[in-house]
C-alpha positions in Angstrom: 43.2 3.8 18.2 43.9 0.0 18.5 41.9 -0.3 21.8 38.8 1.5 19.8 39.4 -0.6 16.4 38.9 -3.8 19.0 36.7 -2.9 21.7 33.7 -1.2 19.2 32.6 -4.6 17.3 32.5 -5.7 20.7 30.6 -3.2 21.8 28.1 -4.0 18.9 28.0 -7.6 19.7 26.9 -7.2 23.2 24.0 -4.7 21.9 23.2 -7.2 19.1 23.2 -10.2 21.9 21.4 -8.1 24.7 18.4 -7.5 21.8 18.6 -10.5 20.3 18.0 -12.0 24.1 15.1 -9.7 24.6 13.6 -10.7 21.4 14.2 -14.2 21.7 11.9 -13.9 25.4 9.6 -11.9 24.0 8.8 -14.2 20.7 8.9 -17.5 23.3 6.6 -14.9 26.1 3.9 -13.4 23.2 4.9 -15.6 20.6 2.2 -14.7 17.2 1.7 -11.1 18.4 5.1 -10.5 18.4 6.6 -11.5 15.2 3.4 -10.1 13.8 4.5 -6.4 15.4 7.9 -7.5 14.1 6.8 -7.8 10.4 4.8 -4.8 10.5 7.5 -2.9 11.2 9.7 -4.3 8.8 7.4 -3.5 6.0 6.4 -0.1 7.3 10.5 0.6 7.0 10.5 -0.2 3.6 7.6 1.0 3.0 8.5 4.5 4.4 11.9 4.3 2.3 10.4 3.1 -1.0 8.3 6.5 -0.6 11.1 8.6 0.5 13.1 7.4 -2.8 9.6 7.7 -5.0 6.7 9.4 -3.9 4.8 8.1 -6.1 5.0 4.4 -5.0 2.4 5.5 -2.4 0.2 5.5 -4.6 0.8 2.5 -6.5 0.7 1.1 -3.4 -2.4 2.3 -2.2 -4.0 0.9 -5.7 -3.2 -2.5 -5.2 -4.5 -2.4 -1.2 -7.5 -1.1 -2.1 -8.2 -3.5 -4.5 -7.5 -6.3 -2.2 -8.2 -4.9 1.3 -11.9 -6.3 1.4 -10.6 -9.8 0.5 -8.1 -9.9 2.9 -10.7 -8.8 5.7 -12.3 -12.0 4.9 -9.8 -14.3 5.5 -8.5 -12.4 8.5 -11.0 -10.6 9.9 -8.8 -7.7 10.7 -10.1 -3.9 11.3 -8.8 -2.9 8.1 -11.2 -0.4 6.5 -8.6 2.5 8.0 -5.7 0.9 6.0 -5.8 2.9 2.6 -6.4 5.8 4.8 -3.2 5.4 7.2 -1.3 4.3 3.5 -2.7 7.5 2.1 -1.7 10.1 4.8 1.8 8.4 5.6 2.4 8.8 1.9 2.1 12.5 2.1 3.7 12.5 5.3 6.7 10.5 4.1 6.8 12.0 1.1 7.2 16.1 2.0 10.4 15.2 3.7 11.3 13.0 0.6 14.5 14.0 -1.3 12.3 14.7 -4.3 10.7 18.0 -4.4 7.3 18.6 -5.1 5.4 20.6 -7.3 3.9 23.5 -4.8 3.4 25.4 -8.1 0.8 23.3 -9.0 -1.4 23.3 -5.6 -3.1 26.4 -7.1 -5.5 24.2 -8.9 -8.9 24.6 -9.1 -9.4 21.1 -8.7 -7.7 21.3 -5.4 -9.8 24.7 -4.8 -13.0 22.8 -6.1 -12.0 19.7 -3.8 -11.3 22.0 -0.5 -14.8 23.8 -1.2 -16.8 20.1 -1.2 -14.4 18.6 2.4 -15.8 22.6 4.0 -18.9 21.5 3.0 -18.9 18.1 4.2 -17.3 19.2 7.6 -19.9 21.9 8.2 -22.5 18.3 7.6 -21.1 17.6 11.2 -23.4 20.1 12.3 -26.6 19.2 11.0 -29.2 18.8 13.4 -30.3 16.0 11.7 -28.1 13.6 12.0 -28.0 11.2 15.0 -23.9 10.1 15.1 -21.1 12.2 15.1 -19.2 8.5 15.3 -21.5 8.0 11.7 -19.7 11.0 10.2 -16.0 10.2 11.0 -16.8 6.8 9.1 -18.6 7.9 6.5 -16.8 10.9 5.3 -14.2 9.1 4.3 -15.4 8.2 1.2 -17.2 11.4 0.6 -14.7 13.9 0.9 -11.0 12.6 3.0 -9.8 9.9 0.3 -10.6 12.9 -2.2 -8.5 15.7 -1.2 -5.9 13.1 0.1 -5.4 12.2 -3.1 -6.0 15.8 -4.8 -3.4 16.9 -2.8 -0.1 14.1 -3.2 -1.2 14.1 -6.9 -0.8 17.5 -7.4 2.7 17.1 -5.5 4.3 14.2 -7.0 2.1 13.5 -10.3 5.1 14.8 -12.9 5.6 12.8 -15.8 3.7 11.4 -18.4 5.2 7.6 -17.7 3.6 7.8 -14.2 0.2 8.0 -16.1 1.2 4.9 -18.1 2.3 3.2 -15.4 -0.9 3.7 -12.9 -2.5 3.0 -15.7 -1.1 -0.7 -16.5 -0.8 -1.2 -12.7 -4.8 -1.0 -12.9 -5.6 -3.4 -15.9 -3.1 -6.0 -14.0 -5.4 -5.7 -10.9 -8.4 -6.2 -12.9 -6.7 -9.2 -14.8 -5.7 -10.7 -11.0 -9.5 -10.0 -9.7 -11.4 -11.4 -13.0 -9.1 -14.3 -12.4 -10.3 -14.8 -9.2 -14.1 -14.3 -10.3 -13.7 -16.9 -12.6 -12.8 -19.0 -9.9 -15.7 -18.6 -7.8 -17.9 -19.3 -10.4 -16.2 -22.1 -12.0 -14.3 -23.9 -9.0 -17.0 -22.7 -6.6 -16.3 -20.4 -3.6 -13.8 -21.3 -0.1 -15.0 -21.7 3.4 -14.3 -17.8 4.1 -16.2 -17.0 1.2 -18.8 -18.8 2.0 -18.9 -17.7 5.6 -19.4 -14.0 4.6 -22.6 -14.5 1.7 -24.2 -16.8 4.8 -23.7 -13.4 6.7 -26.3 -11.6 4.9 -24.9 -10.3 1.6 -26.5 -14.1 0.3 -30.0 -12.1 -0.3 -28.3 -10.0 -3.3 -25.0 -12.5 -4.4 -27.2 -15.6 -5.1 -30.3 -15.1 -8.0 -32.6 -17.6 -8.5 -29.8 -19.8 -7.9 -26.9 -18.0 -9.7 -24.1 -16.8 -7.9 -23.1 -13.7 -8.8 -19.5 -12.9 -8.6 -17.5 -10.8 -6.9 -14.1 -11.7 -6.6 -12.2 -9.9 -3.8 -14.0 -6.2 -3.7 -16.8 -5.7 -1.6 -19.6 -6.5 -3.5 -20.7 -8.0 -6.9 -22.0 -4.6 -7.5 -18.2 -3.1 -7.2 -16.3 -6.1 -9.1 -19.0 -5.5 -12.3 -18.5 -2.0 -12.1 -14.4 -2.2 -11.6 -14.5 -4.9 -14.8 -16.5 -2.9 -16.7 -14.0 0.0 -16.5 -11.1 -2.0 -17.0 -12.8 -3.1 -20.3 -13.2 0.2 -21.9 -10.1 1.6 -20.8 -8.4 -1.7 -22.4 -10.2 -1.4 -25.6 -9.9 2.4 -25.7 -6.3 1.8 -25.5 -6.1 -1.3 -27.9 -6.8 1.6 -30.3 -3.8 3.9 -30.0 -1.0 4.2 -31.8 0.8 1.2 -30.6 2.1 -1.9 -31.8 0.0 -5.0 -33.1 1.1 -6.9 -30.4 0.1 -4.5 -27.5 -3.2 -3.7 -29.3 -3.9 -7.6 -29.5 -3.0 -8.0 -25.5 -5.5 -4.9 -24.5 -8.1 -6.3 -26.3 -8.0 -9.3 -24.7 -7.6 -7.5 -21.2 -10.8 -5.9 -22.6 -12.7 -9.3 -23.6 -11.8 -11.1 -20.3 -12.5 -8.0 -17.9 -15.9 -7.6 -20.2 -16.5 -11.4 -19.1 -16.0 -11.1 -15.7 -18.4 -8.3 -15.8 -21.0 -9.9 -17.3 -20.4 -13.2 -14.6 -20.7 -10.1 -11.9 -24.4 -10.2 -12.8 -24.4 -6.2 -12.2 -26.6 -4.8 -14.8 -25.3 -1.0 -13.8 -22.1 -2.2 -15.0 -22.9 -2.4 -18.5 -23.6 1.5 -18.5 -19.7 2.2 -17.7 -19.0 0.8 -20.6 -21.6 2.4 -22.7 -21.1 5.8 -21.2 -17.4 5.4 -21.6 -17.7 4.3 -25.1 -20.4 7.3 -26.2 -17.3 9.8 -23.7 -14.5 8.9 -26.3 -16.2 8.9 -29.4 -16.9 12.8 -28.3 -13.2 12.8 -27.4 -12.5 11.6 -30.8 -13.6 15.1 -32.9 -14.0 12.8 -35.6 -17.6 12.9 -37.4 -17.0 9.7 -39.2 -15.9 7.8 -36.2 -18.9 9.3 -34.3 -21.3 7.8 -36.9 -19.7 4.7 -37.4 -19.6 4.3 -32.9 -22.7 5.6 -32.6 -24.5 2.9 -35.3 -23.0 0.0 -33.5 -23.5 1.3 -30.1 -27.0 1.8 -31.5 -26.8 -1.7 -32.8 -25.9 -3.3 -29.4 -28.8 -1.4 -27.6 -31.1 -2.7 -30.5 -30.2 -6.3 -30.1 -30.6 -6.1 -26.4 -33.8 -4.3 -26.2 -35.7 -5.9 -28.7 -34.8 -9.1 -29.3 -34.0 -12.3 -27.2 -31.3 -13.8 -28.8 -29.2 -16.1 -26.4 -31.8 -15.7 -23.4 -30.5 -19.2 -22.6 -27.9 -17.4 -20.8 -28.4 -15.8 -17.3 -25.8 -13.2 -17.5 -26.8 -11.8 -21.2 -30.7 -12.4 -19.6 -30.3 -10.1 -16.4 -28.1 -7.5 -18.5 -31.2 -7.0 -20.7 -33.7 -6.3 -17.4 -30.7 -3.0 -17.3 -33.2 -1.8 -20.4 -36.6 -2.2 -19.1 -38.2 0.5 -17.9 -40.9 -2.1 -16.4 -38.6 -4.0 -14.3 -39.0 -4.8 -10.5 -36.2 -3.7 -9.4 -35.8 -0.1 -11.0 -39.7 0.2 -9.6 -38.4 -0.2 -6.2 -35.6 2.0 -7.0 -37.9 5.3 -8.1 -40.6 4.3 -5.6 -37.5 4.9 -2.9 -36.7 7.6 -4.6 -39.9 9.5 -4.6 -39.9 9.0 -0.2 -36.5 10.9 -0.6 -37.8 13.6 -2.2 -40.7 13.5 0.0 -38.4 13.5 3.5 -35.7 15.8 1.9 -38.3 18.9 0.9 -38.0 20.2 4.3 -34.2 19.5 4.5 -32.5 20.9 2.2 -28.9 19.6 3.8 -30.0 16.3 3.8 -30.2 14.0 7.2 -26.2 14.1 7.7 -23.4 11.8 6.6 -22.9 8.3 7.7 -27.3 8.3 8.0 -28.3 6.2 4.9 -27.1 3.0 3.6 -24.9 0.6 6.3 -23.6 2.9 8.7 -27.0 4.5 8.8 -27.8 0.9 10.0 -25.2 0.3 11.9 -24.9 4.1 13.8 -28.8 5.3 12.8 -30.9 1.7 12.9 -34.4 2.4 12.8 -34.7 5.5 11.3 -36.1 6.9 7.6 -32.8 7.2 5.9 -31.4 3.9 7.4 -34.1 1.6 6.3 -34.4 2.9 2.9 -32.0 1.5 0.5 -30.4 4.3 -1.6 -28.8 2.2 -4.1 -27.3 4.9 -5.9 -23.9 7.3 -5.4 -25.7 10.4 -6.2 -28.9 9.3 -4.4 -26.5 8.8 -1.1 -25.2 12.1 -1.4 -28.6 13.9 -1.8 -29.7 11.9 1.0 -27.2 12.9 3.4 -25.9 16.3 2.3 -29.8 17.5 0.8 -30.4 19.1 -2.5 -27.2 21.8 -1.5 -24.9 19.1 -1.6 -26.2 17.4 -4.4 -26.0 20.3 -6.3 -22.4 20.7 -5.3 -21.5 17.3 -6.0 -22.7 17.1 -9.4 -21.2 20.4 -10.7 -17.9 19.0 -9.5 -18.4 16.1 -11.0 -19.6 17.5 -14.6 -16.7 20.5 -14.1 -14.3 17.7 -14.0 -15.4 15.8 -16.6 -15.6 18.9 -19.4 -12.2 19.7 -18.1 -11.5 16.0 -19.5 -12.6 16.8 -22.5 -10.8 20.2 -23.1 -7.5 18.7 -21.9 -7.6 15.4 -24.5 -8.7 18.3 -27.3 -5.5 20.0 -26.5 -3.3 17.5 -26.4 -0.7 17.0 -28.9 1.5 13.4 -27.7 -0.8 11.0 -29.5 0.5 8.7 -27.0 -0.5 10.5 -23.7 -3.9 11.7 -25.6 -4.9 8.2 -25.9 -4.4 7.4 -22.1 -6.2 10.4 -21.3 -8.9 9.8 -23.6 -9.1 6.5 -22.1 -9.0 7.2 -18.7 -11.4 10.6 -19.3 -13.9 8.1 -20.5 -13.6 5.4 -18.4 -14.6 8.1 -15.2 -17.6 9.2 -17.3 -18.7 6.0 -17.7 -18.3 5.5 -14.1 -20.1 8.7 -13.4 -23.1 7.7 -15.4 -23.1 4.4 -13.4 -23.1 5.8 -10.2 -26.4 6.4 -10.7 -27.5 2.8 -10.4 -24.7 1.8 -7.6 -22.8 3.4 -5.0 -19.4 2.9 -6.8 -17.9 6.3 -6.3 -17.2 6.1 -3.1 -16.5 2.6 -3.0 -12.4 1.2 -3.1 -10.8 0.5 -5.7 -13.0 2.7 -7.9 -12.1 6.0 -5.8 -8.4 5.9 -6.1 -9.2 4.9 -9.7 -11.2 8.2 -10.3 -9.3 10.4 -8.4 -6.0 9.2 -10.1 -8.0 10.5 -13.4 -8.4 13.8 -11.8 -5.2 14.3 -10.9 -4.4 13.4 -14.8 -6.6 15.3 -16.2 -5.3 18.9 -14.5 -1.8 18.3 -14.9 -1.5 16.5 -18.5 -1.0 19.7 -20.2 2.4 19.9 -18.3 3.8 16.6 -19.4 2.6 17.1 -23.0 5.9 18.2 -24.2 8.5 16.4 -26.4 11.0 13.8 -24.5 14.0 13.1 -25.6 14.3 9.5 -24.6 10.7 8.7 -24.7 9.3 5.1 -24.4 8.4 3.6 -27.8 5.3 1.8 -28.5 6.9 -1.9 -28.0 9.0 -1.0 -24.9 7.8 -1.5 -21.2 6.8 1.9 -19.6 9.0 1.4 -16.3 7.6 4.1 -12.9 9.1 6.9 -12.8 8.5 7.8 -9.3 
């Protein structure tokens, strides 16, 4: 026993040297590639633990990178468009063999039976004769369909208590706050080398107005970062009237103000209709006649002042958000003149040209061709495009089944607390749907995970709407629960 007790640390110490040897030539042979394998493992450990303690931390997780992962590609010029999806699909990975058990009850879902329906669909698209790149598809259904049912699926697993609502929730405004921040630097301290580097790579035509940068932070477009703003400031005002304390109502509507800000320095004019479209979703939410009436008159009041009068034109931002309300303006004409050659090219297709054929992978996979040259500027217009009048059709029920379902769910509710979340959340993905008819945001990150978060929410809120013993008051920090 003595000879083992001596001879096993010394057993250890001559693995420990031998590696740390073998290391040691390897970092001096390969040097950066190396300790950048090295690190990657590291974090993938803890990674792979922090999931196997809470599932849920996947998730988190996968918010933050997605708001991020286009900003990072600037600066390093990595391939990382496939991170959220390897984050995603290790998370579910991880987590089955996790010590927490998941919820198989609730896979029978029809929003998981609605979501399986739409990735058949968009598989079968693989087949259509015409599209020109099979390569186009594996890229582009990504965002049509995978992130989707990834999502569907965990959430349905591992989305459990109400907290983890609050928490994704918070996690959300905090990356808006960080990315509004970053907008205001652009416009204010002006933009870095790498930032530079990337409008001078074409996206300079649509970032820079008569002169006027528009911002956009560290998403992937100006486009994204107005729409992103614009739902962090409805769902921060929405909350900032809940039953919670002055103090907490005070610090949402200030998330709300400066997330509204940034929005309006986004110079995205589609952005403004997530906010109105989320605003006109809760006061429907609300039941409440008198708070209908008294929403709808100002809402009214802001679309009067905009529309017909020219009050503070001075300003660029207020300036381009009024061209949002004119049916005369150059850029919607473009937009319905587009729109009219898609219905033209589409009547004889009724599955559309095939994913991954319009917008920049259709130029990049399909250059040349109808759908590839002609700018869809719209989520719902990309899908009809692609998919034809079947999928659109498809699409849009989903989207509208989802939404009611939002609606029934927040009537039912009883936990004032949770029913303001959901109302808030509910809203802030109508408002989004009604702007993805101007922009391409759906599909876009971090607005996806945003949305399909919300779905998840929505279908399983009725089973965390029951009394907690030890439930988190109004001043107290809403800590994850997993």
């Amino acid at each position: 026993m003595e000879v083992l007790k001596t001879t096993l640390p010394l057993k250890h110490i001559a693995v420990s040297s031998i590696l740390a040897l073998v290391l040691g030539y390897a970092i001096f042979r390969y040097e950066v590639m190396v300790l950048a394998v090295l690190s990657a493992l590291v974090v993938l450990f803890f990674f792979g633990r922090m999931i196997y303690l809470k599932p849920m931390y996947g998730l988190y997780t996968t918010l933050i990178v997605s708001f991020f992962v286009n900003g990072i590609i600037r600066y390093l010029d990595l391939p990382l468009g496939l991170g959220v999806d390897l984050l995603l699909f290790f998370s579910i990975i991880i987590a089955l063999f996790s010590r927490e058990k998941p919820a198989v009850s609730n896979l029978n879902s029809s929003l998981l039976w609605i979501s399986i329906i739409w990735l058949g669909f968009t598989v079968l698209e693989i087949f259509n004769p015409e599209a020109t790149s099979k390569v186009a598809w594996f890229y582009a259904v990504r965002a049509v369909s995978i992130y989707q049912i990834l999502s569907v699926f965990f959430l349905l697993l591992y989305l459990k208590d109400k907290k983890q609502v609050y928490y994704f929730t918070h996690l959300t405004l905090i990356c808006c706050l960080v990315a509004s921040f970053w907008g205001f630097k652009q416009i204010f301290l002006g933009l870095d080398e790498w930032e530079i580097r990337w409008l001078a790579s074409g996206p300079i035509r649509t970032h820079v107005l008569f002169g006027v940068l528009r911002a956009f932070s560290f998403l992937s477009d100006s486009g994204q970062f107005g729409a992103t703003m614009g739902y962090g400031a409805i769902v921060a005002f929405l909350l900032a009237l809940g039953p919670f304390s002055a103090r907490k109502r005070v610090i949402l509507a200030l998330i709300g103000f400066i997330c509204l800000y940034a929005m309006a320095l986004s110079g995205t004019r589609g952005a403004f209709f997530v906010v109105i479209g989320g605003a006109l979703a809760y006061l429907i939410s609300t039941k409440n006649l008198k708070s209908i009436a008294v929403g709808g008159v100002f809402l009214l009041g802001i679309f009067m002042f905009l529309k017909f009068t020219t009050i503070g034109n001075e300003n660029y931002q207020l300036r381009r958000m009024r061209t949002a309300l004119n049916p005369k303006d150059a850029s919607l004409q473009v937009r319905l003149e587009n729109q009219l050659k898609f219905k033209q090219y589409l009547a004889t297709r009724p599955l559309g040209g095939g994913i991954g054929t319009s917008g920049s992978w259709g130029q990049r996979f399909s250059p040349n061709t109808f759908l590839a040259n002609t700018p869809n500027d719209s989520w719902y217009v990309r899908i009809w495009a692609e998919t034809g009048i079947i999928g659109l059709t498809l699409h849009v029920i989903m989207i509208l089944y989802i939404l009611f379902k939002g609606f029934a769910v927040t009537f039912s509710l009883n936990d004032p607390m949770l029913r303001q979340y959901m109302m808030a959340l509910n809203s802030g993905f109508a408002g989004i749907a009604v702007a993805a008819y101007g922009n391409p945001i759906i599909g876009q990150f971090p607005i996806n995970i945003i949305i399909y978060f919300t779905w998840g929410a929505i279908f399983l809120a009725a089973n965390m709407d029951k009394p907690q013993k030890h439930l988190a008051g109004a001043d107290n920090p809403v800590l994850p629960t997993g």
